[in-house]
RODOFI-638687 format. One record per residue (C-alpha): x, y, z; residue in three letters. Coordinates in steps of 0.25 Angstrom, whole numbers, plus 5000, padded with zeros to 4 digits. Example, Ala and Ser with C-alpha at 12.3 -4.5 7.8 and 13.67 -1.06 7.14 Angstrom:
RODOFI-638687
REC; 5049; 4982; 5031; ALA
REC; 5055; 4996; 5029; SER
END
This chain:
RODOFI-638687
REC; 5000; 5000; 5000; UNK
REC; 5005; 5015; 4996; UNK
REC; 5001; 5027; 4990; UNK
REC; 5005; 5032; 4977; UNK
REC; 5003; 5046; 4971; UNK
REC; 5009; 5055; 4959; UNK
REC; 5008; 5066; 4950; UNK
REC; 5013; 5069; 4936; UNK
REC; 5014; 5081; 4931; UNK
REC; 5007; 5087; 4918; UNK
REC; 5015; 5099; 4917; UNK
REC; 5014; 5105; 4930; UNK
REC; 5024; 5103; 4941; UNK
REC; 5020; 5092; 4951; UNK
REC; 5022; 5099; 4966; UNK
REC; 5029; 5088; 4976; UNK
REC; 5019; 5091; 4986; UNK
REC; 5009; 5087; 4975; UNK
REC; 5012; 5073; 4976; UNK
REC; 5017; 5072; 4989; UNK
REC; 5003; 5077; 4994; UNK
REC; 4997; 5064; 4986; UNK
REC; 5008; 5055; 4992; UNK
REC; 5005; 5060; 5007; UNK
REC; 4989; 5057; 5004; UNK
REC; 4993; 5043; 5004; UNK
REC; 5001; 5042; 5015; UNK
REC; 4992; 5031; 5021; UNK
REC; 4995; 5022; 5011; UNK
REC; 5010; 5021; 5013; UNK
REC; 5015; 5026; 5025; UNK
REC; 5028; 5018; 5025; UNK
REC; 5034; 5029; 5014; UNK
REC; 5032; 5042; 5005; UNK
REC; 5041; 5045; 4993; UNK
REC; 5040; 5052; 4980; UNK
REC; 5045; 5052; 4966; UNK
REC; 5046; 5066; 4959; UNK
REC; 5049; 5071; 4946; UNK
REC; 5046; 5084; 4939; UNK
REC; 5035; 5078; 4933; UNK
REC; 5029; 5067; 4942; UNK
REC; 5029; 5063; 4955; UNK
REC; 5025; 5052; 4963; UNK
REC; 5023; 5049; 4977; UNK
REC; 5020; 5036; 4986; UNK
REC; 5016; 5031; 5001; UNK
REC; 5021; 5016; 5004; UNK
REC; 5017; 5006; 5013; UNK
REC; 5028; 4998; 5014; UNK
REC; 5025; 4982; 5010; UNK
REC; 5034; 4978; 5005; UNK
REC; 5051; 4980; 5005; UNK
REC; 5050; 4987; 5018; UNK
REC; 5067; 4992; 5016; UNK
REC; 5070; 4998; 5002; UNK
REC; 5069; 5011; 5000; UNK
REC; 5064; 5019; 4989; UNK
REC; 5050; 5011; 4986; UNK
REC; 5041; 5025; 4989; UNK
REC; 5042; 5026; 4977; UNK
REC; 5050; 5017; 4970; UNK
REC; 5058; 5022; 4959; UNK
REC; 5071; 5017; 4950; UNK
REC; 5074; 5017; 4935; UNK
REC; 5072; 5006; 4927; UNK
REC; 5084; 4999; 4922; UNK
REC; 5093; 5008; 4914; UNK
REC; 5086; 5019; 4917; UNK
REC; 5088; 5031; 4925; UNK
REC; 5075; 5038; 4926; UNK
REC; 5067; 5032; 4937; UNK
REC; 5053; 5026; 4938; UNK
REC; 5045; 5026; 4949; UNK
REC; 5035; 5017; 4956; UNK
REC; 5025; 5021; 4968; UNK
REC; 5017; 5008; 4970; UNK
REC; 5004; 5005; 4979; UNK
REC; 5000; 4992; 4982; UNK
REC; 5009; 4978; 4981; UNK
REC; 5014; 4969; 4970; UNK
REC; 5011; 4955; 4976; UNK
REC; 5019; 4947; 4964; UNK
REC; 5032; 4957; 4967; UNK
REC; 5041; 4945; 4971; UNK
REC; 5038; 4936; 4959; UNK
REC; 5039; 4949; 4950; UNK
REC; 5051; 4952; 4957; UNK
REC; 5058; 4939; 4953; UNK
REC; 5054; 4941; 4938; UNK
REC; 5059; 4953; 4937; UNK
REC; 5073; 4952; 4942; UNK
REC; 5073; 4941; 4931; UNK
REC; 5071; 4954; 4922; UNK
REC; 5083; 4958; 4927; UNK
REC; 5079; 4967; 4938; UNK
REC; 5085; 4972; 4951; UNK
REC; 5075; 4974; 4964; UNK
REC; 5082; 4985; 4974; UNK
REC; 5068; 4983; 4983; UNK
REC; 5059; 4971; 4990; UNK
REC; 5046; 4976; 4986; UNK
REC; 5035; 4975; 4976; UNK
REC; 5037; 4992; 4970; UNK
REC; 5051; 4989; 4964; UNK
REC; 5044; 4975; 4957; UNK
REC; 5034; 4984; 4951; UNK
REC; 5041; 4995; 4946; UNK
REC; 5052; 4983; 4941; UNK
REC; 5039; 4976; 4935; UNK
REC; 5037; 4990; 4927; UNK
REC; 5051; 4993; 4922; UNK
REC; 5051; 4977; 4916; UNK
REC; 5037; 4976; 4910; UNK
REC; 5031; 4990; 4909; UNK
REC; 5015; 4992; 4913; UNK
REC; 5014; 4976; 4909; UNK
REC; 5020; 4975; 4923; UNK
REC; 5007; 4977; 4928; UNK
REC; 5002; 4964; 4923; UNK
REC; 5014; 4956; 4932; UNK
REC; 5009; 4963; 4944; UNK
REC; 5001; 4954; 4955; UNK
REC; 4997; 4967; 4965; UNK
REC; 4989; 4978; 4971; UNK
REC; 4996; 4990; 4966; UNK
REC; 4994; 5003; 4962; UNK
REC; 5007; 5010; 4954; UNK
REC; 5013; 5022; 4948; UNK
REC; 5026; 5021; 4939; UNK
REC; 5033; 5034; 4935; UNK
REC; 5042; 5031; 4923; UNK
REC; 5047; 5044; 4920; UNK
REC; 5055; 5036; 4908; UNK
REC; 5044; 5032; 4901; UNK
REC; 5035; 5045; 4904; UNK
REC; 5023; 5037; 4911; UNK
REC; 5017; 5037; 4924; UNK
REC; 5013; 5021; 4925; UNK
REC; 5001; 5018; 4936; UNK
REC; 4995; 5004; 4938; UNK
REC; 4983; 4998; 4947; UNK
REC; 4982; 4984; 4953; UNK
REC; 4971; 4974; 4944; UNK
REC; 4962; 4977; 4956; UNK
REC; 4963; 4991; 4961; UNK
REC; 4969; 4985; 4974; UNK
REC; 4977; 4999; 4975; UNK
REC; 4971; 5013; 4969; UNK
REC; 4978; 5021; 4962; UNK
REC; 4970; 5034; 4956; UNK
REC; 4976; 5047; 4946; UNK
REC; 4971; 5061; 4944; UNK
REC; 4974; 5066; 4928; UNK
REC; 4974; 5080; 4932; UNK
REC; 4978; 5092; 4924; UNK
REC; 4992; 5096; 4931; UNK
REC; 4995; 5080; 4934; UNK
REC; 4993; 5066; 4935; UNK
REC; 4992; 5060; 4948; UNK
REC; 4989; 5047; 4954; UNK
REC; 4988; 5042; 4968; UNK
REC; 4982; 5029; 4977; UNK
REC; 4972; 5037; 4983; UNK
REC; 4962; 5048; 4977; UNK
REC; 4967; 5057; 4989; UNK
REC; 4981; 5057; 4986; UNK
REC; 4976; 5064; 4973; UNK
REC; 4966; 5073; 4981; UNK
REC; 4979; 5081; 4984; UNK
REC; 4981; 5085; 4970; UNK
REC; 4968; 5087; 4965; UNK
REC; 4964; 5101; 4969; UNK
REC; 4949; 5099; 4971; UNK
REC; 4945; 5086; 4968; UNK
REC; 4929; 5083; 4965; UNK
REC; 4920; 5073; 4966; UNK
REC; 4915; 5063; 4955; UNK
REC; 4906; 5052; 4958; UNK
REC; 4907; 5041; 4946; UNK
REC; 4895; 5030; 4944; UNK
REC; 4902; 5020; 4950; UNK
REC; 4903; 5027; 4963; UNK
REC; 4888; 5029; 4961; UNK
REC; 4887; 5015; 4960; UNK
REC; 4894; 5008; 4970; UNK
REC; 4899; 5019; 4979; UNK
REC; 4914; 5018; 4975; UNK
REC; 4923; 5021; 4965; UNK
REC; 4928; 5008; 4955; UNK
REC; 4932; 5013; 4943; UNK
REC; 4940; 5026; 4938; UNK
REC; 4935; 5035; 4943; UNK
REC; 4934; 5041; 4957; UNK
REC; 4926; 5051; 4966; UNK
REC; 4936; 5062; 4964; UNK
REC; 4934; 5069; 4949; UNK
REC; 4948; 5067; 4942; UNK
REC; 4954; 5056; 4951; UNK
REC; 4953; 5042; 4944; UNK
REC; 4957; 5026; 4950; UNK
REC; 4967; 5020; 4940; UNK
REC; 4956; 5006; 4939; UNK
REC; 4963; 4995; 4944; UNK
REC; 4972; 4986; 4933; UNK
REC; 4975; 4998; 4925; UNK
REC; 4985; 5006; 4923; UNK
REC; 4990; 5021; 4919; UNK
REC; 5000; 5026; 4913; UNK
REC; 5003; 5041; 4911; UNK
REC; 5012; 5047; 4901; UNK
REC; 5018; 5059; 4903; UNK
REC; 5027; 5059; 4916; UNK
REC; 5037; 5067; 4914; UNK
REC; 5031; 5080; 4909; UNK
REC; 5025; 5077; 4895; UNK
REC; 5011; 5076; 4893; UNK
REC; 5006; 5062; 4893; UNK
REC; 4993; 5054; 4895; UNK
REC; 4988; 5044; 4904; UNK
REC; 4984; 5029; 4900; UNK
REC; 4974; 5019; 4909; UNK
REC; 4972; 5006; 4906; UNK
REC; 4970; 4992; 4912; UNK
REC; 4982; 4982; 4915; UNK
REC; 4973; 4971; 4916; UNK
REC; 4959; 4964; 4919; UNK
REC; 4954; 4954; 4921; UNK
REC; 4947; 4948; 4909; UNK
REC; 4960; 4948; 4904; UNK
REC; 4965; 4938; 4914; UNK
REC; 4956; 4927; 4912; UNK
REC; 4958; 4914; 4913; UNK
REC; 4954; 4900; 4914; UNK
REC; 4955; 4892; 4928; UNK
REC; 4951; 4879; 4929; UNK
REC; 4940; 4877; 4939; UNK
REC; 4944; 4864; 4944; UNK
REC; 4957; 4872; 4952; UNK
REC; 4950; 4885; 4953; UNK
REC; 4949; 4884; 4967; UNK
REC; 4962; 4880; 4969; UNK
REC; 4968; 4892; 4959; UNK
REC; 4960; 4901; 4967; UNK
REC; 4967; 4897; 4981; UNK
REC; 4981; 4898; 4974; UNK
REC; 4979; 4914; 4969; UNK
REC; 4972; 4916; 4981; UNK
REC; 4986; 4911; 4988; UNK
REC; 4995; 4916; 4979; UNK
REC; 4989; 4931; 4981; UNK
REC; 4988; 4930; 4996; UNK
REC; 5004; 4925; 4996; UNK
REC; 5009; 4935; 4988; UNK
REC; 5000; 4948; 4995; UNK
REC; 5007; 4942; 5007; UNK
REC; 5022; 4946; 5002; UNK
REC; 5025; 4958; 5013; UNK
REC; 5035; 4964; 5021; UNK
REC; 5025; 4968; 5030; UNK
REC; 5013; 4964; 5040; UNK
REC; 5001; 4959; 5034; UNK
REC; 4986; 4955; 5039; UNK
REC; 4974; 4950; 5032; UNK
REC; 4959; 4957; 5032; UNK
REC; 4950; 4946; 5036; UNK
REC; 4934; 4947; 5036; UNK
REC; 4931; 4933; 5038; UNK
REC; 4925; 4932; 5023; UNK
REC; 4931; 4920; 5015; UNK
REC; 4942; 4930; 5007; UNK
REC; 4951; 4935; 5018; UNK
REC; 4950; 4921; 5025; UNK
REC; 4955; 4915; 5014; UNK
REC; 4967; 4925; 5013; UNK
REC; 4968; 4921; 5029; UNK
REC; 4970; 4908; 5027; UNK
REC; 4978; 4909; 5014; UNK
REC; 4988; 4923; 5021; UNK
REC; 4987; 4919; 5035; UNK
REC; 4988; 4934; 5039; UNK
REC; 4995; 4937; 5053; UNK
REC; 4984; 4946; 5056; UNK
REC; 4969; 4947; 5051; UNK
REC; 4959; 4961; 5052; UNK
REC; 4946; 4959; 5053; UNK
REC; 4933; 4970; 5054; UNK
REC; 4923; 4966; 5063; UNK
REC; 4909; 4974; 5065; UNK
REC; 4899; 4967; 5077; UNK
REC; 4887; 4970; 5070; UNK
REC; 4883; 4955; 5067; UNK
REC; 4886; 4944; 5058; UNK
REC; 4881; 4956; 5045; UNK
REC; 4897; 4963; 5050; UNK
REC; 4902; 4954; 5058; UNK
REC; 4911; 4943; 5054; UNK
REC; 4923; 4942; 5062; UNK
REC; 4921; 4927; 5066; UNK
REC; 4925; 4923; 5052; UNK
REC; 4938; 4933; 5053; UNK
REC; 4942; 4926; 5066; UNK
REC; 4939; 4913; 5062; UNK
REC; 4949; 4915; 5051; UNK
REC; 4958; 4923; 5058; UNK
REC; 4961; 4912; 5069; UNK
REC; 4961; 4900; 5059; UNK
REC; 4973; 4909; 5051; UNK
REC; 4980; 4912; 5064; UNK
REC; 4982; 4926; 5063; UNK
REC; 4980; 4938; 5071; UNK
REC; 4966; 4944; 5071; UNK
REC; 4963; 4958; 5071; UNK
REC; 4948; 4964; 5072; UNK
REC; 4942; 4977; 5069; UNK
REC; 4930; 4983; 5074; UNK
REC; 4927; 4997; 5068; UNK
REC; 4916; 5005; 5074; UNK
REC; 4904; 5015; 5071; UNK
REC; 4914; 5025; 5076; UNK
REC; 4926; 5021; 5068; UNK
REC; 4918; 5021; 5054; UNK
REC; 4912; 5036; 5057; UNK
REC; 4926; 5041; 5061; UNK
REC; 4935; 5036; 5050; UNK
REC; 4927; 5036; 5039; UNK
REC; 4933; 5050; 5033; UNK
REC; 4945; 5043; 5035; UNK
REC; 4941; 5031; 5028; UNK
REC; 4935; 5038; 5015; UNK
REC; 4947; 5045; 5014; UNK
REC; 4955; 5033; 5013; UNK
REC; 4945; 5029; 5001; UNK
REC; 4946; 5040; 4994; UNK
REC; 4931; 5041; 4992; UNK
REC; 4918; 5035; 4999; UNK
REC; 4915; 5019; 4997; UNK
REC; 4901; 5014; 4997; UNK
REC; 4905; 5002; 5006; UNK
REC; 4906; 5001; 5021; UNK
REC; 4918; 4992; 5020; UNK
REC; 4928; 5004; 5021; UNK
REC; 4927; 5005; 5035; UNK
REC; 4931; 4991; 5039; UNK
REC; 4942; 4991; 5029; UNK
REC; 4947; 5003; 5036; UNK
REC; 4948; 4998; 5049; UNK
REC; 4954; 4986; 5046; UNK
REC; 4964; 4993; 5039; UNK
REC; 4966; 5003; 5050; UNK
REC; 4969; 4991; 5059; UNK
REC; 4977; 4982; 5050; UNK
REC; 4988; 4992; 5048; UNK
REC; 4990; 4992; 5064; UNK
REC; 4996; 4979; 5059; UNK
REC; 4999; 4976; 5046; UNK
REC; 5002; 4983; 5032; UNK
REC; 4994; 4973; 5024; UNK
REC; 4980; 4967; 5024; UNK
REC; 4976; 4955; 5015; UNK
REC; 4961; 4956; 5011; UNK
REC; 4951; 4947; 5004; UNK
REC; 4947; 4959; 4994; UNK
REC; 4942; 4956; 4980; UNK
REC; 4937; 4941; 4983; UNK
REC; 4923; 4947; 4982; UNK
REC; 4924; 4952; 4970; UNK
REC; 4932; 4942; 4962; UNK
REC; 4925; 4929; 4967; UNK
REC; 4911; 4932; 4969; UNK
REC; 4910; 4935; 4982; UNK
REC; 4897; 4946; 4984; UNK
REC; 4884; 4939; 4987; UNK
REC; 4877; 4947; 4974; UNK
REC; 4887; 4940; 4965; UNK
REC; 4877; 4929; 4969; UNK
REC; 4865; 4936; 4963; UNK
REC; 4866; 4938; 4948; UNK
REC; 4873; 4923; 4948; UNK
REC; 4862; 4916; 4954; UNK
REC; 4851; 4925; 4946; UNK
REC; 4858; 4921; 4934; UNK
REC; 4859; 4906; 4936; UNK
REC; 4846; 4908; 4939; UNK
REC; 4842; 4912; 4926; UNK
REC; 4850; 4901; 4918; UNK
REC; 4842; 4891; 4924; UNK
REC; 4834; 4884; 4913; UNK
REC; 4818; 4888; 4919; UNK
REC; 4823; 4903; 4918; UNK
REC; 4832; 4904; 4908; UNK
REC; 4819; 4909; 4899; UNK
REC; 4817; 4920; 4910; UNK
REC; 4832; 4927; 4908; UNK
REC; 4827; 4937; 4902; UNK
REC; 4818; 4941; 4912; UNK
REC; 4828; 4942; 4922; UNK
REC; 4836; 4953; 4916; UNK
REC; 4824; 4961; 4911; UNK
REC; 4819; 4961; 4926; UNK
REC; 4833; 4960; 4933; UNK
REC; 4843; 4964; 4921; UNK
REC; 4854; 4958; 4915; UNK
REC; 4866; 4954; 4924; UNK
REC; 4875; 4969; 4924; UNK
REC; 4860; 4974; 4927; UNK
REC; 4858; 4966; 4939; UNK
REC; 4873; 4966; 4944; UNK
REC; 4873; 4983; 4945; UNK
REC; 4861; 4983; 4952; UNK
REC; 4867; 4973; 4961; UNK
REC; 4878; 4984; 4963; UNK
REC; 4871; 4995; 4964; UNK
REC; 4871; 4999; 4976; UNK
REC; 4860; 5011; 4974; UNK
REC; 4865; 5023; 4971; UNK
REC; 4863; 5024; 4956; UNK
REC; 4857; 5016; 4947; UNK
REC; 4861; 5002; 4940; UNK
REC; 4863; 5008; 4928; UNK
REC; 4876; 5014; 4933; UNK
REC; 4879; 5003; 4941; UNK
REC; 4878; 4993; 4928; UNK
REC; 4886; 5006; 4920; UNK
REC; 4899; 5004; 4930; UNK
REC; 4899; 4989; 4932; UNK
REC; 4894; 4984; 4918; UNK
REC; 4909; 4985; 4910; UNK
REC; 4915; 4975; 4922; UNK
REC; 4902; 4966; 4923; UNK
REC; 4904; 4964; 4909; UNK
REC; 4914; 4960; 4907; UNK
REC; 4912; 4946; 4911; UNK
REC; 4901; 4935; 4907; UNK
REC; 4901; 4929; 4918; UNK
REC; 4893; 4936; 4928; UNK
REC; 4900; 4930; 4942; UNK
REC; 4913; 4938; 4936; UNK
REC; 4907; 4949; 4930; UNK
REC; 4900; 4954; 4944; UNK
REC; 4913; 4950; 4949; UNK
REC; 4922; 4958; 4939; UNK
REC; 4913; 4969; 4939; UNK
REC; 4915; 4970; 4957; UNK
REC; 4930; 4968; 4953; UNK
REC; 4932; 4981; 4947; UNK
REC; 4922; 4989; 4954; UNK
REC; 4919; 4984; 4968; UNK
REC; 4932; 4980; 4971; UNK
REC; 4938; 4992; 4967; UNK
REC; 4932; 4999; 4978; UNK
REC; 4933; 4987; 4989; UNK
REC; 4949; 4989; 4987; UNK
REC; 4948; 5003; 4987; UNK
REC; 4941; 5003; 5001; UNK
REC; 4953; 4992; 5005; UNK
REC; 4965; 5000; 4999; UNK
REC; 4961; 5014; 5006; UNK
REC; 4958; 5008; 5018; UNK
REC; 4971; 5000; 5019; UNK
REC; 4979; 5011; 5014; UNK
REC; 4973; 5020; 5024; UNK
REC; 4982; 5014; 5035; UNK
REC; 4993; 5011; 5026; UNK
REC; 4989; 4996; 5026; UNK
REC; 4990; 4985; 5013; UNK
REC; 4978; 4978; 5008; UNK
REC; 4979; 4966; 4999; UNK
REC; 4968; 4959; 4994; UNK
REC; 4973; 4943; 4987; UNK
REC; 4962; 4942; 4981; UNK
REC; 4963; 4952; 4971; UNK
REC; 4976; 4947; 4966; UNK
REC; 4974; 4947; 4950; UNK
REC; 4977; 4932; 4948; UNK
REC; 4964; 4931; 4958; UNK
REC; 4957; 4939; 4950; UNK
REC; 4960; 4932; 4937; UNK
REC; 4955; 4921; 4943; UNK
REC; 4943; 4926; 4948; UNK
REC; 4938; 4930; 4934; UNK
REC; 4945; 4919; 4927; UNK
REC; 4935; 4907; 4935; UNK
REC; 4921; 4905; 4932; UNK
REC; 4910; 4913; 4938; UNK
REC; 4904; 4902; 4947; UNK
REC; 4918; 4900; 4955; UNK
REC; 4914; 4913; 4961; UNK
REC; 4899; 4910; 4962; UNK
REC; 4895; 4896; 4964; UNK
REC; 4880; 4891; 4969; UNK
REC; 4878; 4905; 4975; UNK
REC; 4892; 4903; 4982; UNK
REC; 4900; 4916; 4978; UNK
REC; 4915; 4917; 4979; UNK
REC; 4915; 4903; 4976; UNK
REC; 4930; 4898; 4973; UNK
REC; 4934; 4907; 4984; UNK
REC; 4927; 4900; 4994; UNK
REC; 4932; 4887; 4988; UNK
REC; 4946; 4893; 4990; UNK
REC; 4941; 4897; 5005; UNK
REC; 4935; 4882; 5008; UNK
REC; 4952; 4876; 5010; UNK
REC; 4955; 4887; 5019; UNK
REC; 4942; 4893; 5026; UNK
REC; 4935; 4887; 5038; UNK
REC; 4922; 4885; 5036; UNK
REC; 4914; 4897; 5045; UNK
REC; 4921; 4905; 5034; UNK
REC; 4917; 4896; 5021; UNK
REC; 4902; 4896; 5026; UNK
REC; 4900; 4910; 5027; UNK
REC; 4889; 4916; 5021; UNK
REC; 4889; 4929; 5028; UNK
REC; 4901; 4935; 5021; UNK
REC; 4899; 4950; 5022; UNK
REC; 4911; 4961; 5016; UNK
REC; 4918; 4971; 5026; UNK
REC; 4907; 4977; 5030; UNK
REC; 4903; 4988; 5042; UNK
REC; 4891; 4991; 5049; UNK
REC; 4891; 5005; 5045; UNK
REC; 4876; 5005; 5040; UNK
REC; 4874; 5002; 5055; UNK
REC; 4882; 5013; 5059; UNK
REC; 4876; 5024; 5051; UNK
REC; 4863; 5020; 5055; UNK
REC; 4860; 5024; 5040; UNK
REC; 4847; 5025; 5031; UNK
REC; 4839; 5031; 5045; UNK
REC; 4838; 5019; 5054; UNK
REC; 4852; 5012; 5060; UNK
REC; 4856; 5000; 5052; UNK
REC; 4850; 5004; 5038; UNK
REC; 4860; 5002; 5026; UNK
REC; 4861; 5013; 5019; UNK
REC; 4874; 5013; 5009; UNK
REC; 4872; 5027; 5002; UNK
REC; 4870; 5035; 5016; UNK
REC; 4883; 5028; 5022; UNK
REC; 4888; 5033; 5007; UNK
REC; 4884; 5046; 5009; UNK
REC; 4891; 5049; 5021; UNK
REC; 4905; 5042; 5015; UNK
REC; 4903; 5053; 5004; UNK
REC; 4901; 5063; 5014; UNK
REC; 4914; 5060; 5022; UNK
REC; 4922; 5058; 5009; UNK
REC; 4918; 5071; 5005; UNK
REC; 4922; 5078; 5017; UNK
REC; 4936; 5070; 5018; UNK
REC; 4939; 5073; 5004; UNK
REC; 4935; 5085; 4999; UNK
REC; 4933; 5094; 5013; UNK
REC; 4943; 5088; 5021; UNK
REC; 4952; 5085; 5010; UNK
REC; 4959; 5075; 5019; UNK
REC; 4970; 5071; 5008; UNK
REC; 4976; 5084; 5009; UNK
REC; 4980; 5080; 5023; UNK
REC; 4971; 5093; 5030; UNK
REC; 4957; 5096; 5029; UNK
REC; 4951; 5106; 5019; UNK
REC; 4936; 5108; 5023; UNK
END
């Protein structure tokens, strides 16, 4: 985890302070180090958390020359390169010569051998910016996905790029709010765009380049590294179960490469107990709310915690910690989340980093494997409709209930507009498969997860803490897409093959659940919403999200370090 920030110029001269202001805003993330590469024309700054190679010097940032050159590049990296060992050994068969331990000088070694084509070797959650004075070009890259942000500004005096909107805030004299469908629609932000008008996210498994680094005019060129449909392939169902538990082990061995501490978040759900069994953490966190079993699973977490042997550590957030820090907590977002889950991931952070630097999580299971109870629905509906009695009445269906992207977007929507848009924002990535278990599943991939990684990467980096998530290794992705649909949904059993996986290493009171809830908080309690204490009312918690966001960052203007209102 660290912070990345920079500025070139387009004819204007770039101030120090300009950049360094950026840099400081993301203090959090790295507070092992600070450092900064300057040139007339461009500059670059970084915060690190150190991993990784906790001696060399001169990694914040990290710049050489390439072999006989003498102008040198520079690399500020967020996030890890998990296959850095293996890539290591490859390319000192190149011919190359290693002065550091870690996974930044692999990377920028990676770009001097093979170019942007590096990205494709790279096995990682990463977010990068090369500057290659040589070559003119300012090269930025994102993990496959989204694991780590990185967002850029095209204004008229500079380009700029940095982790986090806020770090941009400082160089953007009065920024204005834009709020785009999809936020509309789901109450986040997935795609390019963002609330702030002229701030974009770089999408996850793209990349950009920008010409023009050393004082000539150049332009800018976006465009994807890589997806998924292009890494299909065929698994043979007999031993895809068995294939399954060999990614899922591979990812979990090589995200435990560290020089560092490291613990595990565990909910008691089949996904981070399968990475209990599978990392045997020292140390577990666990959220706990007493409001009954509909919060309240901390059984399962122990249960798992004692049979792996490790250290068991329990949060209890309260009614009084949610209304103090949530200003704090939406401006570690960037921008309000329609999702209660921020608060708990806070917490545990806050309290994992008395202990650790990194946290392994089970994110992106869900998503990837079928793990939401309405992935149930439009299945079962449809099997329903092949069968022979009611195979003349299809058509009746979808004139009452729609076609399939009808009926999944008004399963979506969670109200606020109307499935029309819904269907607009979702319909390219449901799309683009026939079968319908993978094209929910796709279509959750590159919106829904975008946010729920978001909410982990802020609240993490917040306290200077490391999230990594196993499942969202690419080779498990691959996978995920590469196996027929009913090995995710099977006899109205979703996450099917996972819970195959699970069955050689869980006991059962975790196997038999069927009260699996997400990281959820009672905070519909609390509020006492909608008039009467207890009554769910998504759009008035909303409402008062917005409300503090607006106050934090455009009265307070806390990422200038001092208030403003």
């Amino acid at each position: 985890m660290c912070g990345i920030g920079g500025m070139i110029s387009k004819g204007r001269p770039i101030e120090d302070a300009q950049v360094t202001r950026m840099t400081e805003c993301l203090r959090h993330r790295g507070p092992d180090d600070i450092g900064y590469h300057r040139t007339p024309t461009a500059q670059m700054g970084m915060t690190r958390l150190a991993i990784l190679d906790l001696v060399s010097e001169g990694l914040c940032p990290l710049v050489m020359p390439r072999s006989g050159s003498a102008t040198p590049v520079a690399l500020c990296f967020n996030g890890e390169i998990f296959n850095y060992v293996e890539l290591r050994e490859e390319l000192i068969r190149y011919g190359h010569c290693f002065r550091t331990r870690g996974d930044g000088e692999v990377l920028l070694r990676a770009y001097f051998q093979w170019g942007e084509d590096c990205l494709d070797r790279l096995n990682g959650m990463f977010a990068f910016a090369i500057l290659d004075a040589e070559r003119d070009l300012l090269f930025l890259a994102r993990d496959r996905a989204g694991e780590k942000p990185l967002y850029y500004h095209d204004g008229e005096d500079a380009f700029c790029f940095a982790s986090e909107i806020k770090a941009l805030l400082t160089v953007i004299p009065e920024p204005e709010v834009t709020i785009p469908d999809e936020y509309r629609a789901f109450e986040y932000t997935c795609g390019e765009q963002t609330l702030f008008e002229g701030v974009r996210s770089l999408p996850p498994g793209h990349k950009l380049v920008r010409r023009g680094v050393c004082g000539r005019p150049g332009a800018r060129r976006v465009s994807a590294y890589w997806e998924v449909s292009s890494h299909l392939r065929e698994v043979n169902p007999e031993t895809a179960v068995d294939e399954l538990d060999a990614l899922l082990h591979d990812s979990v061995r090589i995200r435990l490469r560290s020089d560092v501490p490291l613990g595990l978040y565990l909910s008691g759900g089949i996904d981070s107990s399968i990475l209990a069994y599978m990392a045997r953490p020292a140390i577990a966190f666990s959220c706990q709310f007493p409001y009954g079993p509909k919060y309240d699973e901390l059984e399962f977490a122990e249960l798992v915690a004692k049979e792996v042997g490790c250290d068991h550590v329990v949060v209890r957030p309260t009614q009084e910690d949610f209304t103090r820090l949530l200003p704090d907590i939406l401006y570690a977002l960037d921008m309000p989340v329609g999702s209660f889950s921020i608060f708990p991931l806070y917490m545990l952070a806050r309290e994992a980093t008395r202990h650790v630097k990194i946290v392994l999580s089970g994110e992106g299971a869900d998503e990837l494997f079928s793990g939401y109870t309405r992935y149930l629905i439009l299945p079962h509906e449809e099997s329903l409709a092949t069968c022979p009695p009611l195979v003349p009445y299809r058509p009746l269906l979808h004139y009452y209930y729609g076609n399939l992207l009808d009926r999944f977007a008004r399963l979506l929507n969670r109200g606020r507009v109307s499935d029309e848009v819904v269907k607009s924002v979702i319909a390219k990535h449901f799309l683009e498969f026939d079968d319908l278990v993978h094209a929910m599943g796709y279509t959750e991939f590159k919106l829904m997860l975008v946010t729920l990684l978001q909410m982990e990467d802020r609240t993490a980096a917040a306290f200077g803490l490391e999230n990594r998530s196993p499942f969202l290794d690419h080779r498990i992705i691959e996978f995920a897409f590469s196996i027929p649909g009913d090995f995710k949904v099977r006899e109205m059993t979703p996450k099917w093959i996972v819970r195959e996986v699970a069955k050689r290493y869980l006991p059962r009171p975790i196997l038999d659940r069927q009260d699996k809830m997400g990281l959820i908080a009672p905070i519909n309690l609390w509020l006492g919403t909608g008039g009467r204490r207890g009554e769910y009312d998504r759009q008035e918690y909303n409402r008062h999200c917005f409300q503090i966001w607006q106050r934090v960052f455009f009265q307070e203007r806390r990422y200038l370090g001092r208030a403003q209102g």
